[in-house]
mmJSON file of the N, C-alpha and C atoms, coordinates in Angstrom:
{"data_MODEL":{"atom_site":{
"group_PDB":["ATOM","ATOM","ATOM","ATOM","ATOM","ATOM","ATOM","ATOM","ATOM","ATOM","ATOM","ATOM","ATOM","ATOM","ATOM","ATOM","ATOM","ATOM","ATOM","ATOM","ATOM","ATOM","ATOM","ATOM","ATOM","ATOM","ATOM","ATOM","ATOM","ATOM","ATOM","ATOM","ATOM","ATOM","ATOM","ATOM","ATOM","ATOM","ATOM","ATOM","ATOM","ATOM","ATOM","ATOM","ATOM","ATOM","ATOM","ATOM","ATOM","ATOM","ATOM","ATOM","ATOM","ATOM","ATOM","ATOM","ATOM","ATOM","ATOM","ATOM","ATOM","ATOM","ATOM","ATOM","ATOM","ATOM","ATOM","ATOM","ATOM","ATOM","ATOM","ATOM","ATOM","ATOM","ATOM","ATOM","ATOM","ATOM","ATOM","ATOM","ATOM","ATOM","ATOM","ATOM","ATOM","ATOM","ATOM","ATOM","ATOM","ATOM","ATOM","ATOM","ATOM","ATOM","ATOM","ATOM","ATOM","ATOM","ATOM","ATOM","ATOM","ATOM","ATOM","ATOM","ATOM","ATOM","ATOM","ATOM","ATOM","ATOM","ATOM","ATOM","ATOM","ATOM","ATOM","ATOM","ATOM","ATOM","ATOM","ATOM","ATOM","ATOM","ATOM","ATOM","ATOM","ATOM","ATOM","ATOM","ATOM","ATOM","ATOM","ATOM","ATOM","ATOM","ATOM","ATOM","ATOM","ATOM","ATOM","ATOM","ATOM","ATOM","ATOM","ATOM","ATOM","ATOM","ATOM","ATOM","ATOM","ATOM","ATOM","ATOM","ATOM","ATOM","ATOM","ATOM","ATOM","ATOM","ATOM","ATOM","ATOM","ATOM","ATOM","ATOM","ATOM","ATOM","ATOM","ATOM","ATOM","ATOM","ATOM","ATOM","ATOM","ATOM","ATOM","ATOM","ATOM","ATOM","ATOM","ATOM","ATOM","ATOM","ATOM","ATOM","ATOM","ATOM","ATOM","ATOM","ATOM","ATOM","ATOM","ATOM","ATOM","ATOM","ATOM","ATOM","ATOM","ATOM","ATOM","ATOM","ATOM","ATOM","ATOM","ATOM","ATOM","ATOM","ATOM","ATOM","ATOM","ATOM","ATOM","ATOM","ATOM","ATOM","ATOM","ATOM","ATOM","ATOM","ATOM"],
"id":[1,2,3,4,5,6,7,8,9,10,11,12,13,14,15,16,17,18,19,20,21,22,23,24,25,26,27,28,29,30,31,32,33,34,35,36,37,38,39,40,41,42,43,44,45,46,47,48,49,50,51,52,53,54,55,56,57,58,59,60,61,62,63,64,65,66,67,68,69,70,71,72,73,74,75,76,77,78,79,80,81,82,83,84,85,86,87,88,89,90,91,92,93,94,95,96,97,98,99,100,101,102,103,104,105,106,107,108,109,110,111,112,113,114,115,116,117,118,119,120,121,122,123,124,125,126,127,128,129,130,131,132,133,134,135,136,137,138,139,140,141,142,143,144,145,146,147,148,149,150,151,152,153,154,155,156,157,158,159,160,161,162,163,164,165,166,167,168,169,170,171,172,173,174,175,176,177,178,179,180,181,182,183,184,185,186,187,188,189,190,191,192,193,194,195,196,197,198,199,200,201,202,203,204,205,206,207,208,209,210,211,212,213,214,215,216,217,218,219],
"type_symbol":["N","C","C","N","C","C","N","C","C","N","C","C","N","C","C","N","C","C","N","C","C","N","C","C","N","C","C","N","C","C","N","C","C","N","C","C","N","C","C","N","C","C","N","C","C","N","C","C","N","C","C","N","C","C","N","C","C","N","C","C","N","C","C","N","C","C","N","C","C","N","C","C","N","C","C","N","C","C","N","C","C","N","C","C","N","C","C","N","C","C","N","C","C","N","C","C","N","C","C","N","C","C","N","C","C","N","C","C","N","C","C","N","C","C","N","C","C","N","C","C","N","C","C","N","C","C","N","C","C","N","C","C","N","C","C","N","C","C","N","C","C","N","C","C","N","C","C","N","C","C","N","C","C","N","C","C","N","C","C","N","C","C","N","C","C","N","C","C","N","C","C","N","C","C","N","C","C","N","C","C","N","C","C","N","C","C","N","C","C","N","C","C","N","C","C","N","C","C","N","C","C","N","C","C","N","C","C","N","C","C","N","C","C","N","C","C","N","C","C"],
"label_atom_id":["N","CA","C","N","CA","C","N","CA","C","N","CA","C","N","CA","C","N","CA","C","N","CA","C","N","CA","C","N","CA","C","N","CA","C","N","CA","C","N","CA","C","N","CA","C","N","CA","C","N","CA","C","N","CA","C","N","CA","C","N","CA","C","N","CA","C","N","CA","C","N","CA","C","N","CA","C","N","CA","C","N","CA","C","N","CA","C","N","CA","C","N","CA","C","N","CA","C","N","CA","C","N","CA","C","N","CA","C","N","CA","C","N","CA","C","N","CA","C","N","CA","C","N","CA","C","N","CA","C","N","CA","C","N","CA","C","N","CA","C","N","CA","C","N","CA","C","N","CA","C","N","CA","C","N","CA","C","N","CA","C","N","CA","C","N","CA","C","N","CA","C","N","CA","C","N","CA","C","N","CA","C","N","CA","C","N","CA","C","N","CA","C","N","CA","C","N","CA","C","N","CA","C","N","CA","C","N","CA","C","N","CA","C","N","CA","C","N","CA","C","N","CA","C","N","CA","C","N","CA","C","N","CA","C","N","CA","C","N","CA","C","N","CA","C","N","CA","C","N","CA","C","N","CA","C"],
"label_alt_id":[null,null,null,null,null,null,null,null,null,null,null,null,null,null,null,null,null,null,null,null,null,null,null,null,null,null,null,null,null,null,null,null,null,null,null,null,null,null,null,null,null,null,null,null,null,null,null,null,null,null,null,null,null,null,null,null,null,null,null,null,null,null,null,null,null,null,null,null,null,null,null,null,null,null,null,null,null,null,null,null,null,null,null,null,null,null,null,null,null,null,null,null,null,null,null,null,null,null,null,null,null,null,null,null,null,null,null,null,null,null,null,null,null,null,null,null,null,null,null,null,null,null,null,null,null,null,null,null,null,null,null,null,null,null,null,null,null,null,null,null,null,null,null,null,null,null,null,null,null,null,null,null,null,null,null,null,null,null,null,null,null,null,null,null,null,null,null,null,null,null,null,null,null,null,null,null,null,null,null,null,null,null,null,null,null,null,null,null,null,null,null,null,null,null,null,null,null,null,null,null,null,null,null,null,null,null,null,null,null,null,null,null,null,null,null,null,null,null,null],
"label_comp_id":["UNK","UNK","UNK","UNK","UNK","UNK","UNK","UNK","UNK","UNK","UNK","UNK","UNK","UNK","UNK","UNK","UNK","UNK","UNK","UNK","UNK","UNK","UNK","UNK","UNK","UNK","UNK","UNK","UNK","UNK","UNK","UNK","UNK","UNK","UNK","UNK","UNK","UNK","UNK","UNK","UNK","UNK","UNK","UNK","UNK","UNK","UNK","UNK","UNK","UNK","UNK","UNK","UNK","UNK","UNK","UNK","UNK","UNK","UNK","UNK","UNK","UNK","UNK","UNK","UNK","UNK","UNK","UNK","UNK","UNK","UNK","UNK","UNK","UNK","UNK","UNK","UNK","UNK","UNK","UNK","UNK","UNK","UNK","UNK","UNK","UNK","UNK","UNK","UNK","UNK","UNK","UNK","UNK","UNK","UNK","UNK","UNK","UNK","UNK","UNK","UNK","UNK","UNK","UNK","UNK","UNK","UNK","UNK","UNK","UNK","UNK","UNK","UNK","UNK","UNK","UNK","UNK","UNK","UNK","UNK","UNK","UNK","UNK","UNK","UNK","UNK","UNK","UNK","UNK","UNK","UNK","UNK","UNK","UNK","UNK","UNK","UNK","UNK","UNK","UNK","UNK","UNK","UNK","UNK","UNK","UNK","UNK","UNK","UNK","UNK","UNK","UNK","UNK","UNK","UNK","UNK","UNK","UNK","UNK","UNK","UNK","UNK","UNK","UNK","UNK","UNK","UNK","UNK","UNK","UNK","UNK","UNK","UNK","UNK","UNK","UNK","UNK","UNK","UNK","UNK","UNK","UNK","UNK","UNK","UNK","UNK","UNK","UNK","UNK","UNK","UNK","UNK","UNK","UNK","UNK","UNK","UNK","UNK","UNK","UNK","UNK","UNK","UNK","UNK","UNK","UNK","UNK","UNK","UNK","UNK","UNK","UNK","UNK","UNK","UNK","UNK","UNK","UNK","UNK"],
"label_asym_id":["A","A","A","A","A","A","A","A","A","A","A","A","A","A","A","A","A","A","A","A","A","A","A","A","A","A","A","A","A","A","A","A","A","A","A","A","A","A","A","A","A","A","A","A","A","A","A","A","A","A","A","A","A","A","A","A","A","A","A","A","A","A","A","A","A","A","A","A","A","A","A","A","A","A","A","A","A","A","A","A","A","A","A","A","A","A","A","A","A","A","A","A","A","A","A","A","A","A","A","A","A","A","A","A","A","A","A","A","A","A","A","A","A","A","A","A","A","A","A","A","A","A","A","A","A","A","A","A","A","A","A","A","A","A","A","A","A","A","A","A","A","A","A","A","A","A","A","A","A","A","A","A","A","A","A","A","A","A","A","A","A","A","A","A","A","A","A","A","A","A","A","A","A","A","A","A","A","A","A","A","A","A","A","A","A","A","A","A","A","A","A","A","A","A","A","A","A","A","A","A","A","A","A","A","A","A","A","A","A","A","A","A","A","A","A","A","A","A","A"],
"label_entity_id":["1","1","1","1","1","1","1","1","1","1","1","1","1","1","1","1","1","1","1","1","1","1","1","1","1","1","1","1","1","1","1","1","1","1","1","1","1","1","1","1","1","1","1","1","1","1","1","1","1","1","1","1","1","1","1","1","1","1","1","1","1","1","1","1","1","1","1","1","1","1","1","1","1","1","1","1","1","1","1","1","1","1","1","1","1","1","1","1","1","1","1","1","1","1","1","1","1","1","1","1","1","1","1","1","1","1","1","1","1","1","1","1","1","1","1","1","1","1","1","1","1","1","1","1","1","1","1","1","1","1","1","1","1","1","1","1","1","1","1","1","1","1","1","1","1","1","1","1","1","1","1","1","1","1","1","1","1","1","1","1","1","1","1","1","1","1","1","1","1","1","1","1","1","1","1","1","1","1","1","1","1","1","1","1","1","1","1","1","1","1","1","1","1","1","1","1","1","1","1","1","1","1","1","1","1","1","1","1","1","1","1","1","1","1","1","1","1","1","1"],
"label_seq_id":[1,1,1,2,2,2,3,3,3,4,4,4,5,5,5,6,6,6,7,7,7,8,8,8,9,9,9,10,10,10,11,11,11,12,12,12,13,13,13,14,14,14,15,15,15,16,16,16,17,17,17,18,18,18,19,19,19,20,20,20,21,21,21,22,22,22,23,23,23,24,24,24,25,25,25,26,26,26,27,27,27,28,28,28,29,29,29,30,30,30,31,31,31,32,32,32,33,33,33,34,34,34,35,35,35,36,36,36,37,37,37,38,38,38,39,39,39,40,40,40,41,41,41,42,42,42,43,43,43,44,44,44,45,45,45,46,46,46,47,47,47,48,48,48,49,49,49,50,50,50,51,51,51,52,52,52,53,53,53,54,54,54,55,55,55,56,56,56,57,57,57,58,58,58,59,59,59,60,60,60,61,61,61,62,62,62,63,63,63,64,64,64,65,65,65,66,66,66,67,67,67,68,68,68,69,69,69,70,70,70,71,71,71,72,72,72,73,73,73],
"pdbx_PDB_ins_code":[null,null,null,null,null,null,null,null,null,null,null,null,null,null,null,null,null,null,null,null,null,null,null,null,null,null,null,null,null,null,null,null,null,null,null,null,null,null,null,null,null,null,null,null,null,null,null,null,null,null,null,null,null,null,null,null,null,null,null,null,null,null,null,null,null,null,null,null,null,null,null,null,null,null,null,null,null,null,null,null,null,null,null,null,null,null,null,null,null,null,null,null,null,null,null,null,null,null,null,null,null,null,null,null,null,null,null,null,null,null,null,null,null,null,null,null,null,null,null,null,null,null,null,null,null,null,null,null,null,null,null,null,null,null,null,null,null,null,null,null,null,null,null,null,null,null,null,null,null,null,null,null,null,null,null,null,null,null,null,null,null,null,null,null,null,null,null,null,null,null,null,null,null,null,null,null,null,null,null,null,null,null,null,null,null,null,null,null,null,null,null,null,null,null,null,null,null,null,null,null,null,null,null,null,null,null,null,null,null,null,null,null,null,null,null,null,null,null,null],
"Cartn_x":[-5.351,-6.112,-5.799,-5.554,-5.231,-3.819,-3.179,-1.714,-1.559,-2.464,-2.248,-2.864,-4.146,-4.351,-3.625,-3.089,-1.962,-0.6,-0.132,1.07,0.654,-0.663,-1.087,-1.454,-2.251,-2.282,-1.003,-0.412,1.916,2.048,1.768,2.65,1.976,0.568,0.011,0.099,0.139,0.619,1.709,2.928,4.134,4.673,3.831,4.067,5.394,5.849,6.413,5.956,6.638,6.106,5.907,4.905,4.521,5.554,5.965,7.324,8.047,7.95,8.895,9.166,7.716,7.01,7.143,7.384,7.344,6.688,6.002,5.946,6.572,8.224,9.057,9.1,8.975,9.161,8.336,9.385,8.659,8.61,8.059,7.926,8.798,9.877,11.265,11.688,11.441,12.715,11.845,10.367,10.185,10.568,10.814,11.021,9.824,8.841,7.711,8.016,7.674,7.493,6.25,6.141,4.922,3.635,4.075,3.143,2.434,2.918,2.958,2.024,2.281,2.188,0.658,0.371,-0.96,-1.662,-1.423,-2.128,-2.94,-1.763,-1.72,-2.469,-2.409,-3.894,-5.061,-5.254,-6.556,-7.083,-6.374,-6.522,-6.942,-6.117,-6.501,-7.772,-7.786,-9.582,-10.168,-10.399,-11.485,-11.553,-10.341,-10.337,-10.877,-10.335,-10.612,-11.629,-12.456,-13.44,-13.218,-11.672,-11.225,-10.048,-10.152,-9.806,-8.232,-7.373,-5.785,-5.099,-4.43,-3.652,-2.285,-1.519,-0.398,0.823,0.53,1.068,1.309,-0.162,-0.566,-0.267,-0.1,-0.29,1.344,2.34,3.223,4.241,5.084,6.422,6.493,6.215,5.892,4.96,4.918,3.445,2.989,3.714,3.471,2.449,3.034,2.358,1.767,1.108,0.236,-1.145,-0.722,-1.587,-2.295,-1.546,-1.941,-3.159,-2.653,-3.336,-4.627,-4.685,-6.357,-6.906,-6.417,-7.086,-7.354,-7.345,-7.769,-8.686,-8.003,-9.572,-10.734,-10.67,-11.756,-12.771,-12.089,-12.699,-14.13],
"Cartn_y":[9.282,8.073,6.997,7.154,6.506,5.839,6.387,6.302,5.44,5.114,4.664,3.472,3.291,2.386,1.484,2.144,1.217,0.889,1.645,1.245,-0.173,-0.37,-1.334,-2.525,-2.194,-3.365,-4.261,-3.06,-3.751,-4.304,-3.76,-5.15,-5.884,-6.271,-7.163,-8.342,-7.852,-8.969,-9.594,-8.329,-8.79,-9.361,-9.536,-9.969,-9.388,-7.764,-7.15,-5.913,-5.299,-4.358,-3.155,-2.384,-1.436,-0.253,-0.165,0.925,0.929,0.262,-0.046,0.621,1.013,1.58,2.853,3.671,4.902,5.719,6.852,7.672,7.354,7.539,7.303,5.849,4.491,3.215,3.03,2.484,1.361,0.596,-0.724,-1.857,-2.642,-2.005,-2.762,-2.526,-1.487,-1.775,-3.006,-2.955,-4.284,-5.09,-5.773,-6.822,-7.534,-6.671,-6.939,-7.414,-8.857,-8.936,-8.406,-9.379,-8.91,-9.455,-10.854,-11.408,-11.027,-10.438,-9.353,-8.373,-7.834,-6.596,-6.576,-7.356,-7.836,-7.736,-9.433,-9.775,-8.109,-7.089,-6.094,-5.094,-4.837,-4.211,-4.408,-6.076,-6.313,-6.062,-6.375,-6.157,-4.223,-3.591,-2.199,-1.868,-2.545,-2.325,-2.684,-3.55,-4.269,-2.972,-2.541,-2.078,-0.623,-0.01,1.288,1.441,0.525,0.525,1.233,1.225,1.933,1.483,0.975,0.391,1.084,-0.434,0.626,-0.477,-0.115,-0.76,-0.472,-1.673,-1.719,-0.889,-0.501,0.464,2.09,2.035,3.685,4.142,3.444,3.891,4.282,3.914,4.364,3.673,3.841,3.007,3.038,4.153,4.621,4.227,4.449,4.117,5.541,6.847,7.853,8.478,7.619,7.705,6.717,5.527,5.227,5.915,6.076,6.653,7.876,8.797,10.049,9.323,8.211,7.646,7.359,6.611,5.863,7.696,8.025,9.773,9.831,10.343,10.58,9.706,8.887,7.437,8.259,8.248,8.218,9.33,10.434,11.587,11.78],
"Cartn_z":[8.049,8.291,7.252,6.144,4.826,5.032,5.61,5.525,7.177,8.309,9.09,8.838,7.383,7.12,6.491,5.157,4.468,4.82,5.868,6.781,7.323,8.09,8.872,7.996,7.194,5.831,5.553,5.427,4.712,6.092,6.956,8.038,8.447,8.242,8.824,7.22,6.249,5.495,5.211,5.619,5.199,7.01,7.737,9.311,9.302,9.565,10.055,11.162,12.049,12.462,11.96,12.129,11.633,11.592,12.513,12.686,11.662,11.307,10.213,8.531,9.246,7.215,7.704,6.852,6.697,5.084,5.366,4.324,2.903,2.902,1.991,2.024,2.78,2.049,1.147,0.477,-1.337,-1.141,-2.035,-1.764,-2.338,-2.6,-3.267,-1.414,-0.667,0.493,1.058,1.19,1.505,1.805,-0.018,-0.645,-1.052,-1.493,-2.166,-3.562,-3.554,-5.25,-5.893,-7.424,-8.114,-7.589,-7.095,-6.443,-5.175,-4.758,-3.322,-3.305,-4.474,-4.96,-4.837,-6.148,-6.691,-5.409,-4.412,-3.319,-2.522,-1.966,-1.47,-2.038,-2.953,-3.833,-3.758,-4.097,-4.073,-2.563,-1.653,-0.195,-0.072,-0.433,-0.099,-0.886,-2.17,-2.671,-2.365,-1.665,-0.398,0.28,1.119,2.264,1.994,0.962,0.639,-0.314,-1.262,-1.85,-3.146,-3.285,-5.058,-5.648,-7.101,-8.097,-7.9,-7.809,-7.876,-8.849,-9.88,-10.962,-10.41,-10.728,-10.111,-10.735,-12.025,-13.028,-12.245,-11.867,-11.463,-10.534,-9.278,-7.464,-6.988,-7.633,-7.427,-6.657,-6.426,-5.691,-4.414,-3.233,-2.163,-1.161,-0.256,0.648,0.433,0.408,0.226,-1.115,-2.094,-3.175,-3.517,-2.554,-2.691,-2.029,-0.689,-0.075,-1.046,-1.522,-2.747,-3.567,-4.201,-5.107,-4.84,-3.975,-2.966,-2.562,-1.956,-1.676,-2.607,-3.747,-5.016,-5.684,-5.732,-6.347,-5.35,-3.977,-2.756,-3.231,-3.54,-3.716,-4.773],
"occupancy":[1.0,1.0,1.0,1.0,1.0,1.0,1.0,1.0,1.0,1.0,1.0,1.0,1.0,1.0,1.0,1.0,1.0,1.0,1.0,1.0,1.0,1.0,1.0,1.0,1.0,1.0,1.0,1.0,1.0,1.0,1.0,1.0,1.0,1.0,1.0,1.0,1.0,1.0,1.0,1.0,1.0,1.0,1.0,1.0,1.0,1.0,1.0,1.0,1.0,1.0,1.0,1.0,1.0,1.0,1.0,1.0,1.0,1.0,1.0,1.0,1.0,1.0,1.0,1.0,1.0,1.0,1.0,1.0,1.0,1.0,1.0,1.0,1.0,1.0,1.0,1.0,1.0,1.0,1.0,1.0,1.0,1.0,1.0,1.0,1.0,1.0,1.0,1.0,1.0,1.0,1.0,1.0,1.0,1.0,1.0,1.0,1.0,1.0,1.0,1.0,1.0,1.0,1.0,1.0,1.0,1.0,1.0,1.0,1.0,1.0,1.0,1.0,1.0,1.0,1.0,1.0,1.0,1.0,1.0,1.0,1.0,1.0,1.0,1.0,1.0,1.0,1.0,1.0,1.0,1.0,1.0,1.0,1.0,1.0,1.0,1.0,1.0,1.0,1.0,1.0,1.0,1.0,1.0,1.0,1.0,1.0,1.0,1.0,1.0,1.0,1.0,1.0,1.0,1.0,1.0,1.0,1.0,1.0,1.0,1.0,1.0,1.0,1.0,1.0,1.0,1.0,1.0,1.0,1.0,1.0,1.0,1.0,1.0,1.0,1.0,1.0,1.0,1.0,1.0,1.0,1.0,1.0,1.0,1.0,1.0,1.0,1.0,1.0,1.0,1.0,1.0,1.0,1.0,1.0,1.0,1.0,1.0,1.0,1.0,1.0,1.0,1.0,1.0,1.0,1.0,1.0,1.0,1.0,1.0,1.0,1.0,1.0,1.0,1.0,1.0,1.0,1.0,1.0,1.0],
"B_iso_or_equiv":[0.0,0.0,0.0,0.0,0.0,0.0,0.0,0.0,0.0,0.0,0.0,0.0,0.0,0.0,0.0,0.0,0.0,0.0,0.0,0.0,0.0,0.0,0.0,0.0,0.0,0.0,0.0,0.0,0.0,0.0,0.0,0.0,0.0,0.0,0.0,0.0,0.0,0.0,0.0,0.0,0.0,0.0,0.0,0.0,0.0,0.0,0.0,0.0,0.0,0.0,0.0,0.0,0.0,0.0,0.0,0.0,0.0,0.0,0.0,0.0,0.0,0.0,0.0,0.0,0.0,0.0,0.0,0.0,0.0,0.0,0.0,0.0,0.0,0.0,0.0,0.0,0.0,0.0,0.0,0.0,0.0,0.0,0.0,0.0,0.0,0.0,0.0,0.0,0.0,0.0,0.0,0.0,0.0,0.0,0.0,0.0,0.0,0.0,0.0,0.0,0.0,0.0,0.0,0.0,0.0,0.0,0.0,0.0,0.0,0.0,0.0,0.0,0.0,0.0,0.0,0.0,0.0,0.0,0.0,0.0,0.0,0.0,0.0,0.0,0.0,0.0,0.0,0.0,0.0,0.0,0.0,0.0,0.0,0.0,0.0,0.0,0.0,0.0,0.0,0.0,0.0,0.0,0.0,0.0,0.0,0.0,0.0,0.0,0.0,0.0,0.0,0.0,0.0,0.0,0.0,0.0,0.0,0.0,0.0,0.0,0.0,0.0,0.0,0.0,0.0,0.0,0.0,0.0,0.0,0.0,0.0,0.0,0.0,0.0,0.0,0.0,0.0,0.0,0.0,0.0,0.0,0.0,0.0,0.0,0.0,0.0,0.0,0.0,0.0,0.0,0.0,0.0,0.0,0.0,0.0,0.0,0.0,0.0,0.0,0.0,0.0,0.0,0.0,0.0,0.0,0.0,0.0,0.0,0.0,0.0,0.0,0.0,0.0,0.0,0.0,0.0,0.0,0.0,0.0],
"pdbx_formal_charge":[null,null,null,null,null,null,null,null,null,null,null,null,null,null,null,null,null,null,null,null,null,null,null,null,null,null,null,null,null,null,null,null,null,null,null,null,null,null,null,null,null,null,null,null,null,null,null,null,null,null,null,null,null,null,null,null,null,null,null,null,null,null,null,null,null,null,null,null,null,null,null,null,null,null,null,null,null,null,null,null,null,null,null,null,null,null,null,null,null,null,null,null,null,null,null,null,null,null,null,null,null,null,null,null,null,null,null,null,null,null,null,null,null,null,null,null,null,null,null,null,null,null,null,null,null,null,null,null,null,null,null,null,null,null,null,null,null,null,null,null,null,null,null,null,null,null,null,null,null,null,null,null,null,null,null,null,null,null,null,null,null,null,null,null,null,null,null,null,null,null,null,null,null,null,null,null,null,null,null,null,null,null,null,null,null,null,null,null,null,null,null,null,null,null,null,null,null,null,null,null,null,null,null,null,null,null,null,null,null,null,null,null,null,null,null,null,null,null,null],
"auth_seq_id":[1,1,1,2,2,2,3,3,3,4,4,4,5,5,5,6,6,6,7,7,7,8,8,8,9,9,9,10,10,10,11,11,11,12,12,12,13,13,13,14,14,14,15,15,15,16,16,16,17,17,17,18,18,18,19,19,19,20,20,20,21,21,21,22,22,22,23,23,23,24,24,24,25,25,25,26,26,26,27,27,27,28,28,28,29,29,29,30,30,30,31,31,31,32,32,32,33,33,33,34,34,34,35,35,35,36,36,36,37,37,37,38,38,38,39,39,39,40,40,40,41,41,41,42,42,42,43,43,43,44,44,44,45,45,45,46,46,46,47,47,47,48,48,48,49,49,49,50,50,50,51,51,51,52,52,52,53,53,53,54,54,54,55,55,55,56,56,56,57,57,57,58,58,58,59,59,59,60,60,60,61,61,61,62,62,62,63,63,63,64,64,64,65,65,65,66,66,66,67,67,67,68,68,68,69,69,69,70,70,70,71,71,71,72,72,72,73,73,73],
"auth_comp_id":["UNK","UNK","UNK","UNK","UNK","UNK","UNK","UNK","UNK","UNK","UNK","UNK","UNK","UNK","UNK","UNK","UNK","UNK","UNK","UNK","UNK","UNK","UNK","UNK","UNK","UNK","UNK","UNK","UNK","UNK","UNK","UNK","UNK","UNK","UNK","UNK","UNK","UNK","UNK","UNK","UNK","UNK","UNK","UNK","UNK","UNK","UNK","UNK","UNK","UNK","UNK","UNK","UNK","UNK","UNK","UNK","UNK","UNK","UNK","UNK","UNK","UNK","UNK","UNK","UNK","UNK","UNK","UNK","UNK","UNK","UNK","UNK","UNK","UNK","UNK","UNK","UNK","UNK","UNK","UNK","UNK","UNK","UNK","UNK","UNK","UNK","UNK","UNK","UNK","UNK","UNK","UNK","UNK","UNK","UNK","UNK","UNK","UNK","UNK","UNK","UNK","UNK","UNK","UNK","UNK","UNK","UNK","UNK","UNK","UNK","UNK","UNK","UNK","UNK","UNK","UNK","UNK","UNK","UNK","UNK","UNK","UNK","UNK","UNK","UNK","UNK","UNK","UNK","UNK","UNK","UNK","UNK","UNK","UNK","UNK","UNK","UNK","UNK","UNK","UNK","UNK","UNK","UNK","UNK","UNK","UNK","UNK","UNK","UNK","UNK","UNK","UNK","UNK","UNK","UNK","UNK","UNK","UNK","UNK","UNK","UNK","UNK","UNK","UNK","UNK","UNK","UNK","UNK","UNK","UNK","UNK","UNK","UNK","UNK","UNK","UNK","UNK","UNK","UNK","UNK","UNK","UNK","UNK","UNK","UNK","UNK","UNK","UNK","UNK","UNK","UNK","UNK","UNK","UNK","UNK","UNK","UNK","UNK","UNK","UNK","UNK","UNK","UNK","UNK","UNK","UNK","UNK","UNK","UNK","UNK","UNK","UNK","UNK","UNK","UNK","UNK","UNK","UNK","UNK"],
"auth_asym_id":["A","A","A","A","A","A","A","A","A","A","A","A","A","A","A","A","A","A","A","A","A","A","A","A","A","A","A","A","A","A","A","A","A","A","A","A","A","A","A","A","A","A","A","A","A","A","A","A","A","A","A","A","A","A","A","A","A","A","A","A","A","A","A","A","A","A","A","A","A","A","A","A","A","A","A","A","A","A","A","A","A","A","A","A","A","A","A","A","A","A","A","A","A","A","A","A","A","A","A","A","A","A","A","A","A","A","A","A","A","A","A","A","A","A","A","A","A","A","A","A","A","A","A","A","A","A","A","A","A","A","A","A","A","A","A","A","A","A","A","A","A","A","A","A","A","A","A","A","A","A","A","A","A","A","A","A","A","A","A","A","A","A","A","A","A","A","A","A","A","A","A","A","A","A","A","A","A","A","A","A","A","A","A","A","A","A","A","A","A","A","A","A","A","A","A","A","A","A","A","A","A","A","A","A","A","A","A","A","A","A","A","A","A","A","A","A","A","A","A"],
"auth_atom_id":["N","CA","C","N","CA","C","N","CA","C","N","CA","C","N","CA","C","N","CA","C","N","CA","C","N","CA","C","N","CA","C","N","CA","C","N","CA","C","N","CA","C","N","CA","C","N","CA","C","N","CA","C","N","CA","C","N","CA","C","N","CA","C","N","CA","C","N","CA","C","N","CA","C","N","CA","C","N","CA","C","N","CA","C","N","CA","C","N","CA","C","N","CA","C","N","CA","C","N","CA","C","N","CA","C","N","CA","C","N","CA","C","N","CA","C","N","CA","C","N","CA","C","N","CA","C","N","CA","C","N","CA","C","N","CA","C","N","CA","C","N","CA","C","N","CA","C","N","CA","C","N","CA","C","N","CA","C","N","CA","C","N","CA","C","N","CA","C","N","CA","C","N","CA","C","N","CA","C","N","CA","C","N","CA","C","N","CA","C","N","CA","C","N","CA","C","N","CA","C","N","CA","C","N","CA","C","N","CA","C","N","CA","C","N","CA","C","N","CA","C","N","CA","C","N","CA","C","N","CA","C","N","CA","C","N","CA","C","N","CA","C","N","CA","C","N","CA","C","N","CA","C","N","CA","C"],
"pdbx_PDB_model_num":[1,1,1,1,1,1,1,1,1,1,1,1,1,1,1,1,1,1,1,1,1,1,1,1,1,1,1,1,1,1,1,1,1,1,1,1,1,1,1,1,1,1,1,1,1,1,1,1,1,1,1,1,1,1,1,1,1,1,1,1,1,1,1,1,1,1,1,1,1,1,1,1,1,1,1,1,1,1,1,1,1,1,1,1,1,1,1,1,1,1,1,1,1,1,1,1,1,1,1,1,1,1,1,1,1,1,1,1,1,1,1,1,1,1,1,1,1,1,1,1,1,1,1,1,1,1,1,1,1,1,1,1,1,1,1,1,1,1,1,1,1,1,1,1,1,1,1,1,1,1,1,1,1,1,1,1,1,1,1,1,1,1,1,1,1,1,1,1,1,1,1,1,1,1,1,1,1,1,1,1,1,1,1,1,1,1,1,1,1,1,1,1,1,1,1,1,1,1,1,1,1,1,1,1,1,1,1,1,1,1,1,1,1,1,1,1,1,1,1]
}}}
């Protein structure tokens, strides 16, 4: 559920299709900058209701998703 959320988050901000994201994409295949980055965070702590530092959550959608599961818990 986490992972169909933050897939959907990345393409509805980066106005791409969702297909597109996978497990293993980062936000370098993106082409997420820092500015990006930031925006996209604060958006999933809205969405998910837990504190994510851009240091910590990881390079992945995969390991972001890990990350927010864990905050959630």
């Amino acid at each position: 559920m986490t992972l169909e959320k933050v897939i959907a988050l990345l393409a509805d901000h980066l106005d791409i299709d969702a297909s597109e994201i996978t497990e293993e994409t980062t936000f370098e295949d993106l082409g997420v900058d820092s500015l990006d980055t930031v925006e996209i965070l604060m958006e999933m702590e809205d969405e998910f209701g837990v504190e994510l530092k851009p240091g910590e959550v990881g390079k992945s959608v995969k390991e972001v998703v890990a990350y927010i599961d864990s905050k959630a818990e």
